[in-house]
N, C-alpha and C positions, 0 to 999 in steps of 0.2 A: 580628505579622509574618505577613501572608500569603505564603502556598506554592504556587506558579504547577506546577497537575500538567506533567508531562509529556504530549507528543503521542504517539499509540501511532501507532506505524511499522506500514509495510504493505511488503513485497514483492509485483511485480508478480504473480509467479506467486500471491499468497494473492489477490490482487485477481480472477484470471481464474477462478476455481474458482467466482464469485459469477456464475452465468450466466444463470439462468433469470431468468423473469415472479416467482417464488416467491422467490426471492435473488437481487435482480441488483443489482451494485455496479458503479462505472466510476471514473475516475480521467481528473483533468484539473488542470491548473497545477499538479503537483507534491502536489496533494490528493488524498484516495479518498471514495467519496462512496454510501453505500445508497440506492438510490432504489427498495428493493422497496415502500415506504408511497405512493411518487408511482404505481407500476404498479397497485397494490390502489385507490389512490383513480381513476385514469381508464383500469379495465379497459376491455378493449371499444374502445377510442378508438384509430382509426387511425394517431392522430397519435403515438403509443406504440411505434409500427414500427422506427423511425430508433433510438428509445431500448433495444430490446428486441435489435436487432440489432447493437449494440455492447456491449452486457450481459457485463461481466467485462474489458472494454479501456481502453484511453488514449484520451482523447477531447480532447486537447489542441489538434488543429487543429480542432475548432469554436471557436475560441474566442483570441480578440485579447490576446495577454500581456501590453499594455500597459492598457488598458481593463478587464481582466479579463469583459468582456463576448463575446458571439455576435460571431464575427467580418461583416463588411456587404460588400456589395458592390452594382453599379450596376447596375438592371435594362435590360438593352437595347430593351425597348419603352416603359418608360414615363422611363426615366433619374431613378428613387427612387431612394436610397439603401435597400438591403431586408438581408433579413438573411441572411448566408450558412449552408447546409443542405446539407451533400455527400449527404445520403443521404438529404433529403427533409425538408420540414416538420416538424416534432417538439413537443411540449407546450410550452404555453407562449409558443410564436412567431403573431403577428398573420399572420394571412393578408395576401396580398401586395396584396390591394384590400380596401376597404372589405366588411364583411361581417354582414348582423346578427344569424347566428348564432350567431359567435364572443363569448365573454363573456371580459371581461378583469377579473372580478373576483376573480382568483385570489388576488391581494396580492402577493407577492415570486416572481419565475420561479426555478425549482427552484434552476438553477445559482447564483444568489447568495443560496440558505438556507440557513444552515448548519446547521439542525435535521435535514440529511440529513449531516453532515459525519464523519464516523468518525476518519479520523485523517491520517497526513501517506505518502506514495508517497516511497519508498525510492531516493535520488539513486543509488545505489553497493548492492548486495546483495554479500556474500558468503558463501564456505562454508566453516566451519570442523569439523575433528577434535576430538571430544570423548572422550577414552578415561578410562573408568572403572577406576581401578586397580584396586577390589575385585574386578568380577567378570570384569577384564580385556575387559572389551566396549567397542568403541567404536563410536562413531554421526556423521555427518557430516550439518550442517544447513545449510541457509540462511537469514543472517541478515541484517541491514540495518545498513549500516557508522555508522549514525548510534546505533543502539541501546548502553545500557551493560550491563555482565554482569548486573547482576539483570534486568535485560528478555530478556537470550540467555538468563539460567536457566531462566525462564520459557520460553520454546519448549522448553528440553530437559525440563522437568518430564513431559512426553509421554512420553518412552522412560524417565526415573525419578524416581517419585513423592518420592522424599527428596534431590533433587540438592542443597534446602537446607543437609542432613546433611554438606553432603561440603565441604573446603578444593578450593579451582579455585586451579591454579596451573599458568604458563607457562615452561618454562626456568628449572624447580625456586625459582621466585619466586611469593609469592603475587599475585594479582590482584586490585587494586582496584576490588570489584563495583560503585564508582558512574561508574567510567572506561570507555568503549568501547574498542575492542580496539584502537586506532592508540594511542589515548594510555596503554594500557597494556604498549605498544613489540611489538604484533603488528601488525608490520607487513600492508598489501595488496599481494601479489606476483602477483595476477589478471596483470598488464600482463608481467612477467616469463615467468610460465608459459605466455603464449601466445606470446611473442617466442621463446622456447627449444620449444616443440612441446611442451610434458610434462604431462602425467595431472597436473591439479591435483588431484585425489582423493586421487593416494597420497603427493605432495610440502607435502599442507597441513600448517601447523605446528600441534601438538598441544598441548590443553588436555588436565590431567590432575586428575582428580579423585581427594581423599585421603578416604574416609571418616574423620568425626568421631567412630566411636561413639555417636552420638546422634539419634535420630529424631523429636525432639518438635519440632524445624521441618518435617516432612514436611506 
């Protein structure tokens, strides 16, 4: 039987943090995507500008959601089909006339390689309360409503190194760690809280952790 991994989710915000020439990631058709190996292989290249200035965003309107390709449009001097660029020519796109110092033996243009591909951009984010009974501390993150609890464990692993240690339970029910938090009947009230005006921060519903006595899952 093969076991098809899971896609690791990305929140917008973990996306934008990826900004420079040194880490820059972008995010397009609902994908996220490193393209610090495309910046390192054509430093120096002017044509890096367009790519370098959207470094850590959405980049979905370049790009035809049916085609999964550069979106095109028609040049008014010459009436080509050319390829649409808001922000300017960028790697990979043929110059708009014949040119012979462009080489197109790149093999596959960035955007359809998935050897830059990381993981899937986050339809829905939200933020959930996570209070630690032991030491009474709680911490509020954000997560990606597609992710299940052992993937939100994993982010909380940050603020505690033995969150393995601990039973996660919601409304004194345990929580099934291969369920995401809709199907494990925590509801999304984002839409509520902001129709009502109210500090979703301090109305979010709380995850509570029971320490296990046991640290050999840390």
């Amino acid at each position: 039987m093969v076991v098809v991994a899971r896609p690791k989710y990305f929140t917008p915000n973990e996306v934008s943090v990826h900004n420079t020439t040194d880490d820059l990631w972008v995010s397009f058709l609902g994908k996220v995507y490193n393209l610090t190996p495309l910046c390192e292989k054509y430093k120096g290249d002017v044509l890096l500008k367009p790519i370098i200035q959207s470094a850590g965003k959405d980049i979905s309107h370049w790009f035809n959601p049916k085609t999964k390709d550069i979106r095109t449009h028609t040049d008014p001097q010459t009436n080509c089909i050319i390829p649409y660029c808001p922000n300017g020519r960028f790697v990979h796109i043929a110059p708009p006339y014949p040119d012979s110092n462009w080489a197109n033996d790149f093999g596959r243009p960035w955007w359809k390689d998935e050897a830059y591909l990381v993981g899937i951009l986050s339809q829905k984010t939200r933020l959930i309360k996570i209070i630690n009974t032991l030491t009474s501390q709680d911490q509020v993150i954000e997560v990606c409503s597609e992710e299940v609890m052992t993937e939100i464990r994993e982010r909380y692993l940050k603020y505690n190194a033995h969150a393995a240690s601990y039973t996660w339970k919601y409304d004194g029910k345990n929580l099934d760690m291969d369920k995401t938090l809709q199907e494990n009947g925590i509801n999304d009230e984002d839409e509520e809280f902001y129709q009502l005006s109210m500090n979703d921060d301090t109305y979010l519903q709380p995850i509570h952790l029971y320490f296990n006595d046991d640290l050999t899952e840390a």
